[in-house]
C-alpha positions in Angstrom: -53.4 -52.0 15.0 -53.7 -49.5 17.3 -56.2 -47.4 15.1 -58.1 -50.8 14.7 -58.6 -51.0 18.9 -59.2 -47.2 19.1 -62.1 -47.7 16.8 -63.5 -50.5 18.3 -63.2 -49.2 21.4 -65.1 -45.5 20.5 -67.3 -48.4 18.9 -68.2 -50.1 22.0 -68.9 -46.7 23.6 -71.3 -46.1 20.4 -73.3 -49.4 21.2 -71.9 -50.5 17.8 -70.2 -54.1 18.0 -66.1 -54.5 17.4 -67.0 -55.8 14.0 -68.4 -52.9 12.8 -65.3 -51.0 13.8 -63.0 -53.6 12.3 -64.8 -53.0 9.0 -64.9 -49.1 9.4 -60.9 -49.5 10.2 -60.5 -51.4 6.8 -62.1 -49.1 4.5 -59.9 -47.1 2.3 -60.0 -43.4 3.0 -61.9 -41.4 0.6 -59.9 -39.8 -1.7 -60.2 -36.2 -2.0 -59.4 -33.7 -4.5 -57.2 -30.5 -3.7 -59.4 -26.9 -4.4 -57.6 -23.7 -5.2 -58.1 -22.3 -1.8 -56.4 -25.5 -0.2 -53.5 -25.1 -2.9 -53.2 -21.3 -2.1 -53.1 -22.3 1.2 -50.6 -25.2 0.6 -48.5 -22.4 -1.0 -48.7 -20.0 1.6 -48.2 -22.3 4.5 -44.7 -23.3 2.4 -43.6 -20.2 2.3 -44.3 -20.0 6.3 -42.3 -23.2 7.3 -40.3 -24.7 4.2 -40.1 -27.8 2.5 -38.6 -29.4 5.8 -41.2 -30.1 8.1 -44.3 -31.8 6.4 -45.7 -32.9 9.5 -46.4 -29.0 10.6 -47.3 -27.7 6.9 -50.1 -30.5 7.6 -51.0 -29.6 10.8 -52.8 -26.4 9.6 -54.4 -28.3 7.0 -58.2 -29.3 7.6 -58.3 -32.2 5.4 -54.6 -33.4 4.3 -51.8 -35.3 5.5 -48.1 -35.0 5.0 -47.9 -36.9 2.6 -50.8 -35.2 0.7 -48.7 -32.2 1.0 -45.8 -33.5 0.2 -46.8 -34.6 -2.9 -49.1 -31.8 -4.2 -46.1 -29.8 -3.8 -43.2 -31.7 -5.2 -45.8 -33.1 -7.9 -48.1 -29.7 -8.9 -47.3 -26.5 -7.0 -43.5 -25.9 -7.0 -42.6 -23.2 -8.8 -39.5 -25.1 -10.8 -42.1 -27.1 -12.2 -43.1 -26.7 -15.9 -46.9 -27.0 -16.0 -47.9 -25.0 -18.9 -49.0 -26.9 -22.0 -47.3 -29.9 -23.7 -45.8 -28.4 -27.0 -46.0 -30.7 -30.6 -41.8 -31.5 -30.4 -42.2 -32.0 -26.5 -45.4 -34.9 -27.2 -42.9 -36.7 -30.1 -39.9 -36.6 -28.1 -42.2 -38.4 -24.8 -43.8 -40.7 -28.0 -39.8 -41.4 -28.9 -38.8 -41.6 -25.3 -41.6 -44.1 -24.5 -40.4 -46.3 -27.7 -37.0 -46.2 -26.2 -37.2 -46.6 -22.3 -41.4 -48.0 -22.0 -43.1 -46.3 -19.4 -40.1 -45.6 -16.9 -41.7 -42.2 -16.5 -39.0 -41.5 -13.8 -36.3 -42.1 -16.2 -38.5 -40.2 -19.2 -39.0 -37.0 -16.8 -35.0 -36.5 -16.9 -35.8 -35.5 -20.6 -38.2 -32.9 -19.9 -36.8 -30.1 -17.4 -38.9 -29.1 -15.2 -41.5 -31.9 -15.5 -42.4 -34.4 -13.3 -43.1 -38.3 -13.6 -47.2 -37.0 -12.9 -46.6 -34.8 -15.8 -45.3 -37.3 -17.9 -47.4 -40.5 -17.2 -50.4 -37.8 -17.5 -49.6 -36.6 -20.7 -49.2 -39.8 -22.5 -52.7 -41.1 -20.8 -54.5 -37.7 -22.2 -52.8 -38.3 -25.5 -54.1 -42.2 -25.6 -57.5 -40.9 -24.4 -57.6 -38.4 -27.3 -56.5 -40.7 -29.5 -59.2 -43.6 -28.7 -62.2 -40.6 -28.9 -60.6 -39.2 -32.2 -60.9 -43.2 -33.3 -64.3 -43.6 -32.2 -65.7 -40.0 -33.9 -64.0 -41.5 -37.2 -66.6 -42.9 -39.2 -65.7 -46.7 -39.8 -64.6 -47.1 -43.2 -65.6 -50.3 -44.4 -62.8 -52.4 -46.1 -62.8 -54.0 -49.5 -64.9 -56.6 -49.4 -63.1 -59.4 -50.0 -63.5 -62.8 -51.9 -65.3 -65.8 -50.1 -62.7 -67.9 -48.3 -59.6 -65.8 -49.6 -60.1 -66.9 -53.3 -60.9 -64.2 -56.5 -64.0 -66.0 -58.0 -63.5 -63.8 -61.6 -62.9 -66.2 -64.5 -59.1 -65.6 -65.9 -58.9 -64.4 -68.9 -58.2 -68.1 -71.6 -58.6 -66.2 -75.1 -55.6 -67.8 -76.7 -55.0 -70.4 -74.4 -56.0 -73.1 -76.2 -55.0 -72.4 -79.3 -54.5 -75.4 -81.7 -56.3 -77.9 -79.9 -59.4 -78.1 -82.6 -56.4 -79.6 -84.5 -56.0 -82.6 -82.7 -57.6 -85.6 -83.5 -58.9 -87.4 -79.9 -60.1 -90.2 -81.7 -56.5 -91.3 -81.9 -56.2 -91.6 -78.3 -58.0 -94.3 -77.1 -57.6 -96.0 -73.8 -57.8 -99.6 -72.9 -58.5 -100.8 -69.9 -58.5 -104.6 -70.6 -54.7 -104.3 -72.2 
C-alpha cells in the first residue's frame, strides 16, 4: 500500500492522475533474465559476504532482489550443485521416480544428489518437449484402413457348407396358412 501512495503521489507531481499510478502499481515486474556477468558477479559478491545476508549480496546488484539472489544461487550457481548433463540411467530413474511419486519434484530431487527441484521439473519438461517435436518430425503413418462401420465386408468362405441340400425335396414342405 505504501508503494501504491508513493506512486501516486510521484504521479501527481508528474501531472499524471492517481489512476494511472494505481495501474503502474499493479503491473507485474518485468521478468528479467540473469547474464554471465551478473552470475559472475552473483558469485563473487558470495564469496564477499556469505549466504547469510541476502539483503546486502542485493544491494550491489543493479537489477536483482534478494530473493532473485537467493534463488539463482541455491537453484543454479552453488557449487554442490550437479548441473552437467542428464545421463540415460539418471532420465529413467526421474521417468521411474515420476511413475512412483507424480511431479513431487521436491521429493524426486532427494533421488538425485546434487540436483535441485529446477533441475528436476526442467529436465522432465525438456524431455516432454523433445518428445512432442520427435512426434511431430515422425511422418504420420496411416493405419489400416478399416472396414465401414467395424464390419469385414469379404464374403466367408461356404464351399461345403451346404452340402446335401440338392437332396432334399422342398416340395414336401408346404405351408398352410388357412389350417
Amino acid at each position: 500500500m505504501r508503494n501504491l501512495l508513493k506512486l501516486a503521489g510521484i504521479a501527481l507531481l508528474l501531472g499524471h492522475a492517481c489512476q494511472d499510478a494505481a495501474v503502474l502499481a499493479s503491473a507485474p515486474p518485468e521478468r528479467t533474465r540473469w547474464t554471465p556477468v551478473e552470475d559472475a558477479q552473483l558469485r563473487q559478491l558470495v564469496a564477499e559476504f556469505g549466504t547469510d545476508n541476502w539483503e546486502n549480496v542485493a544491494s550491489h546488484m543493479s537489477r536483482m532482489d534478494a530473493r532473485q539472489c537467493r534463488d539463482r544461487w541455491r537453484c543454479y550457481l552453488s557449487p554442490s550443485i550437479n548441473n552437467r548433463p542428464w545421463s540415460e540411467e539418471e532420465k529413467n530413474l526421474l521417468l521411474q521416480k515420476i511413475d512412483q511419486y507424480g511431479h513431487k519434484f521436491g521429493k524426486i530431487a532427494q533421488f538425485f544428489p546434487g540436483r535441485t527441484y529446477e533441475n528436476v521439473r526442467n529436465c522432465l519438461i525438456v524431455m516432454k518437449n523433445r518428445e512432442a517435436s520427435e512426434q511431430q518430425a515422425r511422418p504420420q503413418q496411416r493405419p489400416q484402413q478399416q472396414p465401414l462401420g467395424g464390419i469385414d465386408h469379404t464374403p466367408p468362405d461356404c464351399t461345403g457348407l451346404f452340402n446335401g441340400c440338392e437332396q432334399i425335396n422342398w416340395a414336401d414342405f408346404s405351408i398352410s396358412i388357412l389350417d
